[in-house]
N, C-alpha and C positions, 0 to 999 in steps of 0.2 A: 251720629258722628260726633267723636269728643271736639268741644270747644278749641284744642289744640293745632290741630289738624288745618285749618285753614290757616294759618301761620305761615304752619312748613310750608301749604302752597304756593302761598304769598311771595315766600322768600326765594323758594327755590325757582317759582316764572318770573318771578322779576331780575332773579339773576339771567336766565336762559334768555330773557328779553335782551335784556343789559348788553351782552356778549354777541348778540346778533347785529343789532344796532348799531351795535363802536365798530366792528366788522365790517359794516357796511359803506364806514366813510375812513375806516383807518388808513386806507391804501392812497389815498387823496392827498394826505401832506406828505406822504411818505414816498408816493413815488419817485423822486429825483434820486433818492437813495434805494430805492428796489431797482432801477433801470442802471445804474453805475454797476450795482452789486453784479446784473447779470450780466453787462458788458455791453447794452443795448443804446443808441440816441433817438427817443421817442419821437422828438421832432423832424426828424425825416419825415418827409412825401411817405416814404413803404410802409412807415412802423406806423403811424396815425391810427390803423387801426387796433396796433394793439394799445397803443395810448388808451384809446375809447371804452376797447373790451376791459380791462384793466380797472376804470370807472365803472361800469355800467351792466357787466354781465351780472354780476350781484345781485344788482337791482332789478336788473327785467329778471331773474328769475323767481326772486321774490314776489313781483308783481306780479308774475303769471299764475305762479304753481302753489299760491298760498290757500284760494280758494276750492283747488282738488284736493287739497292737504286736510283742511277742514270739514269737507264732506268725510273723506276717508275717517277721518276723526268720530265722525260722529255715526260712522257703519261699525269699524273696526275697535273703538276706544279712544278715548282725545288722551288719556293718558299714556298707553301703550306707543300711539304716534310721536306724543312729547316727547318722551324717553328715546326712543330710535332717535329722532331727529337730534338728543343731545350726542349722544354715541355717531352717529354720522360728522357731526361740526366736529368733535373732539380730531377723528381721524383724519379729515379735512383740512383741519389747522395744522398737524403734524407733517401731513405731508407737503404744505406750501412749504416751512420752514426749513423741509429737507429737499427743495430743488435742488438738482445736479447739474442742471443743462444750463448754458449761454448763452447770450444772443437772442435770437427768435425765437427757438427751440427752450432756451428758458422763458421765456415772454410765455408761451406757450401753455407749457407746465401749470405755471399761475393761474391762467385764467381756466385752464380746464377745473383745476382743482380748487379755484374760487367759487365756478359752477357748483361742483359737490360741496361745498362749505354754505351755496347759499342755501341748498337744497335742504339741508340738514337745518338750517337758520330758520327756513320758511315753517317747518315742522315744529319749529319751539313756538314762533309767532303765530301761525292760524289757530293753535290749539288752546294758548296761556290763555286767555281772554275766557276761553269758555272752562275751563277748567276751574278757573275763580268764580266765574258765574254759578257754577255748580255748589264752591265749596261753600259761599259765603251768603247769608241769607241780606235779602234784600235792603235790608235798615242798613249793612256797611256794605254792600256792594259796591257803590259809587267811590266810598274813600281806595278799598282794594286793588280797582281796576285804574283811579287816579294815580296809586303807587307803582301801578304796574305799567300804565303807558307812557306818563311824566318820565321814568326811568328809562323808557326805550325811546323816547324824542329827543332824551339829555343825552342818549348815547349815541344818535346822531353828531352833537356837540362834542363831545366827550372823545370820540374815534378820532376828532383832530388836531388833538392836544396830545391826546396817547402818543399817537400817529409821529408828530413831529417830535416828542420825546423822545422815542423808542430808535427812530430812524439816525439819532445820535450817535445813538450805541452801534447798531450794526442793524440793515436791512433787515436782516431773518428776526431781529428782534421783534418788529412788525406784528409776525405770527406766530415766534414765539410765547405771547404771552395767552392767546386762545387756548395752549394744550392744556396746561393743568385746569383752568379753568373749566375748560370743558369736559376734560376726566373728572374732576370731583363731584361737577353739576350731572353728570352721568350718571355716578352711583349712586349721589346721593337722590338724584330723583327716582331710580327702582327702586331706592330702600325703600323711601319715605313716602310715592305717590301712590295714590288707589284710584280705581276706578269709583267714582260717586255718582256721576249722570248718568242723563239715559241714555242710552245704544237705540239707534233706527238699523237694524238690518236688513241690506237689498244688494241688489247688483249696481256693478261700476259702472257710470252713464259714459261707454266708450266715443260716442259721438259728438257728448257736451266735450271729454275730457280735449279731443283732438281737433274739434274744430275752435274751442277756445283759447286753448296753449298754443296751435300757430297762430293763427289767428291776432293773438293780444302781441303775441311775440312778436311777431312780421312788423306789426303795428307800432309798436313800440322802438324797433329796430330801423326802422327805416325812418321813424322819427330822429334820432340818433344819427345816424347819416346824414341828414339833411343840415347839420351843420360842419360839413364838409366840403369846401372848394368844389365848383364843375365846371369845367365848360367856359373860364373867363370871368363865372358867376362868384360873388363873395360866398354863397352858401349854396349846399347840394338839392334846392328844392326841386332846380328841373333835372335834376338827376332822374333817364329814365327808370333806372333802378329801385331807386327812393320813391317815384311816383306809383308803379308797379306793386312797391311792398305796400305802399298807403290803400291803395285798393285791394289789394288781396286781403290784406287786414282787415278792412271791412268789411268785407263781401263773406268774407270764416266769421266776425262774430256776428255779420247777420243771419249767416247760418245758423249759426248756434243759435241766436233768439228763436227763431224757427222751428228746429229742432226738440230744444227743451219746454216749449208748450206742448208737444205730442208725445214726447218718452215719459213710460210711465213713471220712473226715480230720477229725474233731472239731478246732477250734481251742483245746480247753480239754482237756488229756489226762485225763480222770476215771480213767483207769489206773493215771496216778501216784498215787494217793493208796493204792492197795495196796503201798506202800513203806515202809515205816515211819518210814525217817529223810524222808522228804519230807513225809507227814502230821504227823507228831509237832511238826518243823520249822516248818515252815507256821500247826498250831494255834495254838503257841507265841509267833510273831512275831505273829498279832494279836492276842492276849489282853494281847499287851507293849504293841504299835501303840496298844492302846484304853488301856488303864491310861498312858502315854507321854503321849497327846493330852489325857487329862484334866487331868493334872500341869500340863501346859506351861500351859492358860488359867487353871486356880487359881490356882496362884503369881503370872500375871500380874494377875490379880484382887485379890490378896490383897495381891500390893506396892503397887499402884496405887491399889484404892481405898483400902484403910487404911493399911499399915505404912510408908508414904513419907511422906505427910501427914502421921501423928504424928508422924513424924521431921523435918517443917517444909519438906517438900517440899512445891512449889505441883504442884495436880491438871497443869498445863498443861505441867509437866516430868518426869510421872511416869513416860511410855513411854518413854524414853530411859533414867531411869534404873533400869524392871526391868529393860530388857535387860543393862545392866552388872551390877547383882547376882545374874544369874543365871546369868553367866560359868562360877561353879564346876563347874555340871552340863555344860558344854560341855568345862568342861578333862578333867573325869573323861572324858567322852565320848574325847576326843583322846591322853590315856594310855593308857586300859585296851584299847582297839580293836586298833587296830595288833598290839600286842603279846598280846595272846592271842588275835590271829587266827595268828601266828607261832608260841605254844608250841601249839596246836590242830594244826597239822601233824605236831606230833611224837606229840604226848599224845592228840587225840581231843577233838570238839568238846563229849562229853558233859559234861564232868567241869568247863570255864568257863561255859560258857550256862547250867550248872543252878546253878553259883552265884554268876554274877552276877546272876539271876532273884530268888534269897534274900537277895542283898545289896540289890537294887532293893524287894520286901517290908518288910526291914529300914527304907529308908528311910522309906516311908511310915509306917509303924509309927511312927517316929521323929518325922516331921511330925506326926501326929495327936496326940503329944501334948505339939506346941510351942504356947505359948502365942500369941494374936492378936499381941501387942505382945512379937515374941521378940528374943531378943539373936542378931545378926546371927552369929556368927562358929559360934555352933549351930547356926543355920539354912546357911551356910555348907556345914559338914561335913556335913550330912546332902544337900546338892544335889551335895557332891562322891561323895558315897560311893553315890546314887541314877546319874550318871552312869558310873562306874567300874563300876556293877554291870550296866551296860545297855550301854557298851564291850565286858564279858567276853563280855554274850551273844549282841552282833548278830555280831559279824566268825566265833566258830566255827560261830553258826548258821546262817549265808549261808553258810558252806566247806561244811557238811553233806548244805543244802540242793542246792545245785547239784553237791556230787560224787556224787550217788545219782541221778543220769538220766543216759541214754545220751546221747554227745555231740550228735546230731543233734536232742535235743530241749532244750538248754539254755536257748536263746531263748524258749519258751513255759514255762521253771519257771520263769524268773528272770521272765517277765512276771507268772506266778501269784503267785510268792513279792509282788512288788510291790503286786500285787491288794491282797492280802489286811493287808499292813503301808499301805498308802495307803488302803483301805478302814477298816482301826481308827483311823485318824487323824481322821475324816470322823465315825465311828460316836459316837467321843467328845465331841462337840461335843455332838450333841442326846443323849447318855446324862449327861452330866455336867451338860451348863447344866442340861438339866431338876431334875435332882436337885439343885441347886443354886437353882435356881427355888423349886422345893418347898419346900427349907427355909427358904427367906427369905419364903416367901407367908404360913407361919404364924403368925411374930412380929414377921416386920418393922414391918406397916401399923401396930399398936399402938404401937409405939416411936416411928414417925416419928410419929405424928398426936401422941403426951402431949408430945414433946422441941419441935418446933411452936410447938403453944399455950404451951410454957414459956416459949418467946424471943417473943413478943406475935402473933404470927400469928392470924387470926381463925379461927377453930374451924371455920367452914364451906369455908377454903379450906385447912387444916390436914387435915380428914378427907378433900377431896378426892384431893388429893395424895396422902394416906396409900392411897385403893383404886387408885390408878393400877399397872398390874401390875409386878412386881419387875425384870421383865425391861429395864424402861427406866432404872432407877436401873442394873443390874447394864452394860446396853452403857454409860452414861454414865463411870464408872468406867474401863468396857475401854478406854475412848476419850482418856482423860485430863480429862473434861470435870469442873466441879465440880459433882455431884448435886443438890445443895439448889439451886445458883442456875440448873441443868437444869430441874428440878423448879417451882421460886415464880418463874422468869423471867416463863412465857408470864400469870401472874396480875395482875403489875405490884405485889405487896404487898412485892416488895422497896425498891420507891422512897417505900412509907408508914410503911417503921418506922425506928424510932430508928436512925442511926450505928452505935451502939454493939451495937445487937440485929442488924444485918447482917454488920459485923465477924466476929459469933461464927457468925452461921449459914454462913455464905460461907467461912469462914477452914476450917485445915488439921485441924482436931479436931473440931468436932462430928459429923460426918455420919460418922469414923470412931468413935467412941467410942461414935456411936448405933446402929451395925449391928453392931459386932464379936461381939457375943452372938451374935445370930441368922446371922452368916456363921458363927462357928465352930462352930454346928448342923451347918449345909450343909458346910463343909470336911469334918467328922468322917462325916458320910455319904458325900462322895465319894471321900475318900482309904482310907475302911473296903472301900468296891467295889473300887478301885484294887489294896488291900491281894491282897485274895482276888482277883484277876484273876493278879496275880505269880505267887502263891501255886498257881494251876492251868496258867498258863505252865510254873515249876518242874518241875511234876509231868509235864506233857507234854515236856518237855526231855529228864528223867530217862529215861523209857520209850525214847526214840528210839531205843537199841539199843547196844550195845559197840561201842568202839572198832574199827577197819577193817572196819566195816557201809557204811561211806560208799559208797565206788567200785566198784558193782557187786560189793560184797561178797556170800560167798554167804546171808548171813541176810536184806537187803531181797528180793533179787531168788527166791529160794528157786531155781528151776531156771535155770541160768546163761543169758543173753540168747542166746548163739550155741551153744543146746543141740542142734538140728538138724542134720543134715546130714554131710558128710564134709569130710576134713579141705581146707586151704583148696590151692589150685593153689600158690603161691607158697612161697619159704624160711621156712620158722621167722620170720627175722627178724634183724634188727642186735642190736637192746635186748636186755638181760640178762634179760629174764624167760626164765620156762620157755616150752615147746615151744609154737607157734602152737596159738589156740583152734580154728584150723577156720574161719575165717574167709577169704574169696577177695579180694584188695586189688585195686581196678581196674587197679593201676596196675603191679601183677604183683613189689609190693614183699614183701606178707604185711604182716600187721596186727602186727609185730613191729619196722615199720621206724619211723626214729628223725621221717621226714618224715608221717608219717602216724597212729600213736600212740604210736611211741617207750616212754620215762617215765612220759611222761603220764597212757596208761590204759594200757598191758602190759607196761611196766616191773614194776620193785619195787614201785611204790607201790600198784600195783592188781592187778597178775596175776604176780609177783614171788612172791618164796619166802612170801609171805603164803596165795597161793590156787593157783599152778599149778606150785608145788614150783622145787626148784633146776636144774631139765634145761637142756640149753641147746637155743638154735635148731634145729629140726630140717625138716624137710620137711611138716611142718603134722599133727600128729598127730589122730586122732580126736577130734572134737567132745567126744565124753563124759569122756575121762578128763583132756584137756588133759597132756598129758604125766604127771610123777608126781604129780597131784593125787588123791588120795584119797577126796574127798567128791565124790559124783555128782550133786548139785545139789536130791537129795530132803528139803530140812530143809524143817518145818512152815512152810511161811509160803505168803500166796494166790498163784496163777500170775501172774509178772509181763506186763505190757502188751509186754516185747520176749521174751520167752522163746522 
């Protein structure tokens, strides 16, 4: 493979990342002008749900369908799937832009078609990870995959700045800007991409595929519901509905665990999680995922309905402007990634992921005890120093994650590793609003009903307003709308009071001045879960194992993968490691040659003076002792899935 060539990888998954990413949050500040454009009021009782769908169909399908995407990947080609799944977003995008319909029926359209945009999304995301895994030999692995996930957590950040820019212009602008982008990442990645890893060829694990997709779905969706009014309740938990999907979600992916220790080609390797650095890994990026996802709608919460306003912001220009102030956590994102995905190669992924996990801790820590009405350039440093710390830990956690499976299973870690970080992203929504819910159910109604009556409101449409559930004041807010004239619009008692008593209830202070108590109830509860979510990330980081555990190191794998057998037909090998494991190369190279795994995996870096001593290429020595390797592969650890 020319030296060239990992490049164009580089460049071209970190764009298809890029683009999936911003996708995934752009419709977020953008909505209040995608729902005018189609003629819809989201805040109705009826429409709630496409509010929701709107948010979140994106994401649960992301979450679902990333790790059959990545199996397929790695039966079918992790490049062939990339490329379709670019050509799918491409068309995706075009056809959100070209809604025709109004009303619900436009609402509609969108989410159907955000489905197929995610689907194509999930395709570029299970696959990028391993396809750089492939290109790029192990000594820059880590900075690679640092460039490439740092880019898709910023494009998290980045969809909400776009988002409220765009939504300036004109709604469709939105999804206009996916098309070309996604046509050129299209062609350009058939011209440019090659198949370079291995293919596992088998059949499709029809059983994993369909008891996991409903299963996670259900699960994830009735999550999502459960921050929905029921029944008198602030939130949908005794919804029997919501209760129903919680169970049946369960009960599909205990099936599935079930299932896949019995089928002989599992789509979900339950194997790997006898790896330490893959489990560790793994737990890690969701406990981040969920504490990440919570942060992201606080803050936007927290700029928009209060701290903008008092700062003389109108509600109507408030999405646009959290997404600028919340730039800092994006910048830290875009320093610290890169670059300690780059000293991770040298040093070991343990030692930046666990403390950028304590530094992200820290932050919250820090938030919880800024005040409602804080001074910017505080709150500032603590988004820079929350991003910087969650840079440190994604790019060595991703090098970890992916250099601890054998190459022909890359496409379904990097699909699970996705799972599970696009699953906390999902999970956070209905764990956060809820608790967030909660705290505002307690104190708010009180507040709004005395502050009310205080400005001339009649006491019986004062109380009313004041039981109506939090959750409508709380999306009003996310939306840019202004609460109070959300709220006494549909009553008409806006047009019977004095000038000067609408003024104050309409304008950019009261309705903050009158929740800021009981939100920073709810803040302090959800940043304290946040806090301790870090905090057991941290600890899951720490455990993942010493340094050159990564790459079929002998501590995850405990008896070496190619422990069987005699040694291989073929030369030792070109690359400098020690003597051939015993491995037989189709191609009559030996597993030592530079086109086949070179550096990559039986160089230095992985089977090199680290594991299979200094000998040089020989005639393929026996399996067990690999040339002058010492250790026989019996350290305590469970028998791995390649042994």
């Amino acid at each position: 493979m020319d030296g060239r060539y990992k490049w164009v990888a580089l460049s071209n998954t970190t764009l298809g990342v890029l683009i999936a990413a911003m996708d995934g949050s752009i419709v977020i500040i953008s909505l209040p002008a995608i729902f005018r454009g189609i003629g819809l009021d989201p805040l109705l009782p009826a429409n709630i749900g496409y509010l929701l769908w709107m948010i979140l169909g994106y994401l649960l399908v992301s979450a679902v369908l990333v790790v059959v995407l990545g199996r397929l990947g790695d039966m079918y080609g992790r490049v062939r799937m990339y490329n379709m799944g670019f050509a799918i977003f491409a068309c995706a995008s075009l056809a959100l832009s070209l809604d025709p319909l109004r009303g619900g029926g436009g609402a509609l359209w969108l989410i159907g078609f955000r489905v197929v945009q995610a689907f194509g999304g999930s395709m570029l995301t299970a696959n990028s990870a391993a396809i750089l895994t492939d290109a790029f030999p192990a000594r820059q692995r880590g900075m690679a995959l640092g460039v490439n996930q740092i880019t898709a957590l910023a494009g998290q950040f980045l969809g909400l700045l776009a988002g409220g820019l765009l939504a300036t212009v004109h709604w469709r602008a939105v999804f206009w800007i996916s098309v070309p982008i996604g046509v050129v990442g299209t062609f350009w990645s058939y011209r440019s991409l090659r198949e370079t890893g291995s293919r596992r060829p088998g059949r499709i694990d029809w059983i994993g595929n369909l008891t996991f997709t409903v299963g996670a779905g259900g699960l994830l969706a009735a999550i999502t519901y459960g921050i929905q009014p029921y029944g008198g309740h602030s939130t949908g938990w005794t919804n029997p509905w919501v209760l129903g999907g919680l169970a049946a979600g369960v009960g599909l992916l205990a099936l599935f665990c079930v299932a896949e220790n019995r089928v002989a080609e599992p789509m979900f390797q339950l194997g790997l999680f006898r790896v330490r650095a893959f489990a560790a890994g793994n737990l890690a990026a969701l406990l981040t995922a969920i504490a990440r996802g919570g942060m992201q709608f606080m803050l936007i919460i927290w700029l928009q309905g209060i701290w903008l306003p008092l700062h003389g912001y109108e509600f109507e220009s408030t999405p646009l402007w959290a997404g600028i102030f919340m730039l800092p956590l994006t910048v830290g994102f875009l320093i610290a990634g890169p670059l300690s995905g780059h000293l991770s190669d040298r040093f070991g992924a343990r030692l930046f992921s666990t403390t950028g996990l304590l530094l992200v801790a820290a932050a919250f820590v820090g938030l919880l005890a800024m005040p409602v009405n804080f001074a910017y350039p505080a709150f500032a440093g603590l988004l820079l120093l929350s991003g910087l710390g969650q840079g440190m830990f994604s790019a060595p956690n991703t090098s970890a994650i992916m250099g601890s499976v054998a190459p022909e299973q890359r496409g379904v870690a990097s699909g699970m590793r996705s799972t599970f970080q696009n699953s906390g992203t999902a999970l956070s929504i209905g764990l956060f609003f809820s608790l967030m819910i909660s705290g505002l159910a307690g104190s708010l109604p009180g507040a709004l009903e005395s502050g009310l009556r205080s400005h001339g409101v009649p006491a019986g449409t004062a109380g009313h307003v004041a039981e109506l559930p939090p959750v409508s004041t709380l999306f009003a807010t996310f939306l840019g709308h202004n609460p109070i004239g959300h709220l006494l619009g549909p009553s008409g008692v806006l047009e019977r009071l004095p000038e000067h008593a609408v003024r104050t209830l309409t304008g950019t202070r009261f309705f903050p001045e009158l929740v800021s108590g009981a939100f920073h109830h709810g803040l302090v509860t959800v940043f304290s879960a946040a806090t301790a979510m870090a905090l057991v990330a941290a600890l899951a980081s720490g455990l993942r194992g010493r340094r050159g555990a990564e790459p079929y190191g002998k501590e995850p794998y405990g008896k070496s993968p190619y422990s069987k057998g005699p040694g291989g037909k073929g030369p030792g090998g070109k690359g400098p490691g020690g003597e051939g494991p015993g491995v037989t190369d189709p191609d009559g190279e030996g597993p030592g040659s530079k086109d086949s795994y070179g550096e990559d995996s039986y160089g230095k870096d992985s089977y090199g003076e680290d594991s299979y001593g200094k000998g040089s290429g020989g005639d393929g020595a026996p399996a067990r002792s690999g040339g002058n390797d010492t250790t026989k592969g019996q350290q305590e650890w469970p028998r791995a899935p390649f042994s």
